[in-house]
Structures are given as structure tokens and as C-alpha cells.
N, C-alpha and C positions, 0 to 999 in steps of 0.2 A: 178198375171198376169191377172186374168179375172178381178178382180175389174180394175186395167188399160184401159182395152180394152175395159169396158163397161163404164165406165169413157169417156173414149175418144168418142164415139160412141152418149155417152148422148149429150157432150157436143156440140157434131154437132148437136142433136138434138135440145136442149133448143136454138141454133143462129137459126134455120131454124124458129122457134115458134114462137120467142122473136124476135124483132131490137134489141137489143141491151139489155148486160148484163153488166150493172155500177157496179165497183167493188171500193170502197174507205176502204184505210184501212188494205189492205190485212196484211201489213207488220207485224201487232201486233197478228198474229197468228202464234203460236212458231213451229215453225219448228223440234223440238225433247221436250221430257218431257210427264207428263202426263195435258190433256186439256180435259175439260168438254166446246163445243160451243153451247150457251144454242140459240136457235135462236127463232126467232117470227113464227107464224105458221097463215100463209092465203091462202096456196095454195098448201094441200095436199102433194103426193109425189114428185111432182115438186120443193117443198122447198129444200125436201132431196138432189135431185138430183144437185139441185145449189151449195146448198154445200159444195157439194160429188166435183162438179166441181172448187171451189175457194181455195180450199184447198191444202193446200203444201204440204200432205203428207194423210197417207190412214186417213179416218175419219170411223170409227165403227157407223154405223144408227140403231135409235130403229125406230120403226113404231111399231103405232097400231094392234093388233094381228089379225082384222078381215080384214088386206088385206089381208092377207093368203088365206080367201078363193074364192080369184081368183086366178085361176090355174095357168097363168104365171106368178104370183109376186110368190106362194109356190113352184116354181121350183127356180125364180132366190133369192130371197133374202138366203137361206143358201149359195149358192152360193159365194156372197160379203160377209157374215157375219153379216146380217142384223138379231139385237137383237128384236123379236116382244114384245112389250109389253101388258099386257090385260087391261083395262082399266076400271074403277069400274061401268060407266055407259053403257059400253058396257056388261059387266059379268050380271048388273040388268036387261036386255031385255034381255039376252040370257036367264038365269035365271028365269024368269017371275017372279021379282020381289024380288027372296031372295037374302040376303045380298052375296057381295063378300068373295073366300075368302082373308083374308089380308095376305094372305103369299103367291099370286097368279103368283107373279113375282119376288120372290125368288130366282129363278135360274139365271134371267135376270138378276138379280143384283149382282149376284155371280159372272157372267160372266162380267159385266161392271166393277167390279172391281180388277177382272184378266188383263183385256186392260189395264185399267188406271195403274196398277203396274208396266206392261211392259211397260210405257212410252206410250202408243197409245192416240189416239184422240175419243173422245164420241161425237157426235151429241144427243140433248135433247131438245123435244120441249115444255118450263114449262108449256105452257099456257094449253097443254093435248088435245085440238081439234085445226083441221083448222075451220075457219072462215071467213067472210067476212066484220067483223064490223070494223068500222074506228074507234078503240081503241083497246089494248092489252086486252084481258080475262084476267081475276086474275089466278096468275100464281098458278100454284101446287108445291108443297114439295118438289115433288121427286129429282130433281139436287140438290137441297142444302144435302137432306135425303144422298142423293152419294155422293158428297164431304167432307161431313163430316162424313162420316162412313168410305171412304177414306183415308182423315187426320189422326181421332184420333183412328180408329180401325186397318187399315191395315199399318198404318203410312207411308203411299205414301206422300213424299215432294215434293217441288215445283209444285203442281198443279194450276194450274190459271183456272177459270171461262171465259171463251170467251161470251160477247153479240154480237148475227148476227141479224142484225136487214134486213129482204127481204120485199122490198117495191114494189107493180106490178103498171104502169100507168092504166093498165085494163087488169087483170089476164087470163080471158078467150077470148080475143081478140085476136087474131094472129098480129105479124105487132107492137104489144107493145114494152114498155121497161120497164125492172130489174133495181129497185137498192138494189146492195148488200150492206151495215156498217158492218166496224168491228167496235165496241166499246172497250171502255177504261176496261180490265182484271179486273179480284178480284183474287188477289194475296191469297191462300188461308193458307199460311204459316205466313203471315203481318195479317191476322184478329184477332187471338189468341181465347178467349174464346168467341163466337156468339153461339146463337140459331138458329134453323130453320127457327123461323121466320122472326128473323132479316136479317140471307141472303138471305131468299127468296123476302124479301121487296129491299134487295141490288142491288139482280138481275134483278127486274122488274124495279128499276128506271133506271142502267145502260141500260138495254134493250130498254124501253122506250124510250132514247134517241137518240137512233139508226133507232128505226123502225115507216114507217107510213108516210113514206116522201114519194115527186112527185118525181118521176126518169125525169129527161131530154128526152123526146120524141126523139128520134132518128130520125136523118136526114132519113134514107133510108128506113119510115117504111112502104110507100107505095110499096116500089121495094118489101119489102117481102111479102105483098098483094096480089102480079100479080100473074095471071093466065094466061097471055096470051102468053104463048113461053118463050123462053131465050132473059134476059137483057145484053146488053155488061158489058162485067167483064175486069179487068184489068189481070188477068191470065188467060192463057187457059186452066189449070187445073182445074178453076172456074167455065167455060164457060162449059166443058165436066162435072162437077160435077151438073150442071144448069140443062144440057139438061137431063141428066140419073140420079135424082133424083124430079126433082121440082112436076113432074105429081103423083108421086107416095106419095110427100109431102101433096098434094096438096088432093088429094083420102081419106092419112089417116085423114086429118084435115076434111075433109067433113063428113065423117067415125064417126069421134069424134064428131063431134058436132048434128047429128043427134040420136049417142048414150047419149049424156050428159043428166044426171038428174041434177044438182048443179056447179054452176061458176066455181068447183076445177076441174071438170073434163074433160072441153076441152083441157087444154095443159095435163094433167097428159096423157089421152085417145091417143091425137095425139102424143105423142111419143110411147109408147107404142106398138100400130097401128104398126107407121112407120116404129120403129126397126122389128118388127116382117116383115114384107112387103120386106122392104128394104131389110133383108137378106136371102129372098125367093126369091128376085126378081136377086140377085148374085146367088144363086145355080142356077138357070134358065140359066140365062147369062154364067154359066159356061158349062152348059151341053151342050146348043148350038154351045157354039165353041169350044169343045173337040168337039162334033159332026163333025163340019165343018173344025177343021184343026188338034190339038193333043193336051189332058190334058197341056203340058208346053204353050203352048200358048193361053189356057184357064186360066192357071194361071197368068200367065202375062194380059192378060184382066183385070182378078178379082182385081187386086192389084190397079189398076188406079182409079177403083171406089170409095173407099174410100177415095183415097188421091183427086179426085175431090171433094167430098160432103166436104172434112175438106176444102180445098181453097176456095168452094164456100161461106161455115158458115161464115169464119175467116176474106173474105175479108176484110172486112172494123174495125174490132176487135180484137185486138192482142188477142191471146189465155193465160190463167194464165200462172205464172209460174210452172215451173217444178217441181217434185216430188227431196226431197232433196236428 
């Protein structure tokens, strides 16, 4: 129920950020079974969050273990179930310098392969860092390490490998546009006998083929630009979702970009921001008119705003499909 709801909540976020989020391919992402989506990584938790939103069903996130130590991602990520992972070059500057240990994400991996038995979905991002280079980083072990420990240790069948390949026109640019690829599966039950490195060479060609492409600049990406008032909208659910949310969109994005050290952080920042805002700025709105008339018709307020902020995102973007 909360993965949903903040699900839902992102995904008005990433349209308010974004023009537009191109999605090709969804189809080949199975909708029951166990799936490891090994996706490209250039844009921080924003990637996850894409995701987290194209998916037909819950997707289990690792992340990096040093988001944790920002205090609203260690509140929400146990929350969805988000697996953090430690990562060997983050362990060597925590460290000052001595070796990792190699058994540091042990449990992580005990628990990825509790999901995957149960038939769940894994998000894995091989490459190990986000980036900004116009080429995939040489991928890591570790999703082949998991599928084949999988396979031939816990003998989970039909697993397939998913490539997501997320392409940004200009990541930290507001007014941009997303593309999402699904690629062509690795059937991990048709492989038979591979090594590690054979599918990790598998994965990064598959992937490669997916990821690092121009998304189609979206028609309306100046309208998500503006600052100046409400645009006409074809619903007035829109237009109310325009007026009581756009300034507050608009604040945290200013917000975010003034805090930005690195490209990955103006969309990760301005959502972030904005949920936090946006649903300060509904308890506000509710106290006010419990204030001014009675909690039921405070409640009845609170409900419209939501459903304005989703008709304004979706305007012009049909939303995924549903959860199966």
C-alpha cells in the first residue's frame, strides 16, 4: 500500500520535472515470475524512481548504502523495501583506505534472493555508479553473481534478466524528456552452463543496445517551464491541479537547483523538495478549512488536490499500466 501511494505520488512528480517520459517496450517485462531489471545508471535515484514507475508490478530497489545518510531517504526507503547496497569504493573512503569486507552485502543478497524465489522483481544497476558519460561504465558481477547463484544454488526457474536502458535529453534541466527501452530478456534457464563473465559481457551488450539514445524533445516542454500563472488545460481538474501546485513546484525546483553539487541532483533534489512541501502544504490546507467550516469538508478539500496534481502531470501522457 505505501510503495503504491508513493508510486503514484512520484510519478506526478518525475511528469511535473520531465515533458515527457517515452516508454518502448514495456510489454517484454513479465508481469509474474522471478526478474532481475538490470538498467543503465545516469541519473542517480531518479533512475530508480522511473523504474519503480514503468513497472507492472512492485519492483524491490537496491541503492547505494550511503543514501542512507540523508535522513529522509533512511526513514523512507525500509519503508518500500528498498535493499541498500555498500559498495567497495565507498567502504575504501569510509575506511581510509583498507580493503572492503567481501562478505559486506551478504544479507543484501540473501534478501534478493528471498524476492526473486518468491517470484518478485529486483532493480540492479550493473554499472555500480551513476554518471554522466556518453558511454555505459564497465558493468559489475554482481546481477550475473545473483542470477546465477539463483539458478544453480537456490534453483529458482524461469528467471529472465530484463535490459532498461534510461536515456535523459538533459537530466538536470526541468522541461526535458525521458526515454525509457525495455530490451530483448536473457532467458536464464536457455543459457545452460555460462560463467560470470560471459553473462556479464551478455548483459552489457544487451543493455548497450537499449541505453544512450536521444528521447524526442516533447512538444509542451516550454509550458513546463512557465512560471508565469496557470496555462489553459483541457480538464479543470488540471487547471485546479495548475493553480495549487505549480508555485510550490516551482519553489522546490529553485530550492534544488540552488542546493545542487552534481547534474544527478536537480531532478533527484526537486522531487524530494516537493513531496515533502507538497504534503505540508495539504496538512496546511486542511487545518485551514477544518478551521473555517468542519474536518468532513476539509476532507473533501484534501482529496481534490491530488487528483488535480495527477490530471495536471498526465495531461498530455497517458499514465503506465496497472499493477497486475
Amino acid at each position: 500500500m505505501i510503495y503504491r501511494l508513493l508510486r503514484w505520488f512520484t510519478g506526478i512528480a518525475l511528469h511535473w520535472f520531465y515533458s515527457s517520459i517515452q516508454v518502448i517496450g514495456r510489454e517484454k517485462i513479465p508481469r509474474s515470475g522471478p526478474v532481475i531489471v538490470a538498467a543503465s545508471h545516469h541519473n542517480a535515484l531518479v533512475d530508480a524512481l522511473i523504474a519503480g514507475w514503468i513497472a507492472p508490478r512492485q519492483l524491490t530497489l537496491t541503492a547505494k548504502a550511503t543514501l542512507m545518510d540523508n535522513a529522509f531517504l533512511a526513514w523512507l526507503f525500509p519503508l518500500v523495501g528498498v535493499v541498500p547496497l555498500r559498495r567497495a569504493g565507498d567502504e575504501l573512503e569510509k575506511n581510509r583506505g583498507r580493503n572492503p569486507d567481501v562478505a559486506r552485502n551478504a544479507s543484501a543478497f540473501v534478501h534478493i534472493l528471498d524476492v526473486l524465489e518468491k517470484g518478485g522483481m529486483i532493480l540492479i544497476f550493473p554499472e555500480g555508479i551513476s554518471h554522466s558519460k556518453p558511454e555505459l561504465a564497465p558493468l559489475k558481477t554482481g546481477a550475473s553473481r545473483l542470477a546465477l547463484e539463483a539458478r544453480d544454488k537456490r534453483g529458482i526457474r524461469n528467471l529472465q534478466i530484463i535490459p532498461l536502458g534510461l536515456s535523459f535529453e538533459d537530466k538536470g534541466n526541468p522541461g526535458t524528456a525521458v526515454l525509457a527501452e525495455v530490451g530483448e530478456p536473457i532467458l536464464m534457464d536457455a543459457l545452460g552452463d555460462v560463467t560470470v563473465e560471459d553473462l556479464t559481457s551478455a548483459i552489457a551488450s544487451r543493455l548497450a543496445a537499449v541505453s544512450l539514445k536521444k528521447p524526442e524533445p516533447s512538444p509542451d516542454r516550454e509550458a513546463v517551464k512557465r512560471k508565469d500563472g496557470v496555462h489553459p488545460l483541457a480538464s479543470p481538474l488540471g487547471a485546479w491541479g495548475e493553480l495549487t501546485h505549480r508555485y510550490i513546484i516551482n519553489y522546490a525546483r529553485d530550492l534544488a537547483l540552488e542546493r545542487s553539487k552534481n547534474p544527478d541532483d536537480p531532478a533527484m533534489l526537486t522531487i524530494i523538495f516537493a513531496l515533502v512541501l507538497i504534503l505540508a502544504s495539504y496538512a496546511v490546507q486542511f487545518a485551514i478549512v477544518t478551521a473555517l467550516l468542519n474536518p468532513w469538508w476539509a476532507l473533501l478539500y484534501v482529496a481534490t488536490l491530488p487528483a488535480g496534481a495527477y490530471w495536471a502531470a498526465f495531461r498530455d501522457h497517458p499514465p503506465p499500466a496497472s499493477y497486475a
